[in-house]
C-alpha positions as CSV (number, residue, x, y, z in Angstrom):
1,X,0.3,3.5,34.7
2,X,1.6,3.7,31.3
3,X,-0.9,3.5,28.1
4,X,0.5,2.1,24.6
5,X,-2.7,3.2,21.8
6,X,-1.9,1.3,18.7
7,X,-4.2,1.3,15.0
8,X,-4.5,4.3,13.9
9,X,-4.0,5.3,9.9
10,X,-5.9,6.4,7.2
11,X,-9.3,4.9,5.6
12,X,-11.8,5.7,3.3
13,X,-15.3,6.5,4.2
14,X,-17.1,3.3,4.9
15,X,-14.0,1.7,6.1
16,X,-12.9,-0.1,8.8
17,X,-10.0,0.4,11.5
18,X,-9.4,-1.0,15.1
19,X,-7.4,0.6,18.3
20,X,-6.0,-1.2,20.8
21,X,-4.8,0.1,24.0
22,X,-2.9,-1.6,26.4
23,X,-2.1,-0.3,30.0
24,X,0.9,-1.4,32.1
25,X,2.2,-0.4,35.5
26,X,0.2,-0.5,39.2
27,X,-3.3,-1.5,37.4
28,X,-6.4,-1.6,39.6
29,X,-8.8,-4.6,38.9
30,X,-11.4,-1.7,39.3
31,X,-11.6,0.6,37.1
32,X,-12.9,2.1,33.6
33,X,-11.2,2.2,30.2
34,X,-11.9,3.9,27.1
35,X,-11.4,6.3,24.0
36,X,-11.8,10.2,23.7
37,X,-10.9,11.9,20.5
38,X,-10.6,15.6,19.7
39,X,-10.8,17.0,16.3
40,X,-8.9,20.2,14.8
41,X,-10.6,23.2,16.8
42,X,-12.9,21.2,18.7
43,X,-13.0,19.8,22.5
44,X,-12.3,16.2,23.4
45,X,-15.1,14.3,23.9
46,X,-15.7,10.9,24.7
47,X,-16.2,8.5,22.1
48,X,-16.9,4.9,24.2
49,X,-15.7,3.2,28.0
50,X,-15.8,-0.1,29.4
51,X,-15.5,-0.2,33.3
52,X,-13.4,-4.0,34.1
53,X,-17.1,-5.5,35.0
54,X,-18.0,-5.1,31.3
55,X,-20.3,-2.1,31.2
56,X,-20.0,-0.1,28.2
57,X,-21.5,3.5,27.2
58,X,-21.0,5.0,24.3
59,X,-21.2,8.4,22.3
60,X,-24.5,9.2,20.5
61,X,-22.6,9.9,17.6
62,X,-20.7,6.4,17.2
63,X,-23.8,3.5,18.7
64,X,-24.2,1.2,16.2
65,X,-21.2,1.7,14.3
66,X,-17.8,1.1,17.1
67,X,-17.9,-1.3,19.7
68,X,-15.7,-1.6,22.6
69,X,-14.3,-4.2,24.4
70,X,-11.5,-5.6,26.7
71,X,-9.0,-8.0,27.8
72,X,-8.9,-7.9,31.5
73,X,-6.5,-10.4,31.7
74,X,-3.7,-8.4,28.9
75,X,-5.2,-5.0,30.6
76,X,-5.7,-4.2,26.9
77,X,-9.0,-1.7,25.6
78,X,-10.0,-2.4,22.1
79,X,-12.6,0.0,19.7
80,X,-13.7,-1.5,16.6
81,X,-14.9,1.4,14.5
82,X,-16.8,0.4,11.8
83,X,-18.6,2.5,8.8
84,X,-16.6,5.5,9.4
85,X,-17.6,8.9,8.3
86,X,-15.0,11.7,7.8
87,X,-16.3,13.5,10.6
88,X,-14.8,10.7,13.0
89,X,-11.6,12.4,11.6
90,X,-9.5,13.0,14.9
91,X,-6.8,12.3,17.1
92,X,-8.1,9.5,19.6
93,X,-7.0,9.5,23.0
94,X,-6.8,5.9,25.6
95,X,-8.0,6.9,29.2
96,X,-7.4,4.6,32.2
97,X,-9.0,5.6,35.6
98,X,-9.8,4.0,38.9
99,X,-10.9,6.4,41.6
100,X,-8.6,9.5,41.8
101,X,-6.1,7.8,39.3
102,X,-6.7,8.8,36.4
103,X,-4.0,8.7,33.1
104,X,-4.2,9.4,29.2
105,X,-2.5,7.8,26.3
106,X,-0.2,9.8,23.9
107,X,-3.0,9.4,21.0
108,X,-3.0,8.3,17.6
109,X,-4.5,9.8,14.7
110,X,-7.3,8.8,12.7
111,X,-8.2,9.9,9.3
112,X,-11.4,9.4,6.8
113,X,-11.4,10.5,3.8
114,X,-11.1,9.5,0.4
């Protein structure tokens, strides 16, 4: 499985950006997809996922302001991120995995600030 992430860039505070994430290859019509990020000196930690039935959870830190969603049908993972903060300042990271398959993007950077 290979994973192209795409919309990253630079915003303001309050801004607006959108990912996309399209997976190609041997896909499983089971499975989950979704967006990590990992900040300068910090862990990755998961921001949202979507499994292919629909169900979404998200990070504490983003409800309310991203929203997943997905295009079973183009195998493509978007995140709408909305009112963004500086601290979602990070390099965000597409995940595909179904059972013991599990593969990562290459990432793309995201930056708030003014």
């Amino acid at each position: 499985v290979q994973l192209q992430a795409s919309g990253g860039g630079l915003v303001q505070p309050g801004g607006s950006l959108r990912l996309s994430c399209a997976a190609s290859g041997s896909i499983f019509s089971i499975n989950v997809m979704g967006w990590y990020r990992q900040a300068p000196g910090k862990q990755r930690e998961l921001v949202a996922v979507i499994t292919s039935g629909g169900t979404t959870n998200y990070a504490d830190s983003v409800k309310g302001r991203f929203t997943i969603s997905r295009d079973n049908a183009k195998n493509t993972v978007y995140l709408q991120m909305n009112s963004l903060k500086p601290e979602d300042t990070a390099v965000y990271y597409c995940r595909y995995y179904s059972g013991n398959i599990d593969y990562w993007g290459q990432g793309t950077q995201v930056t708030v600030s003014s």
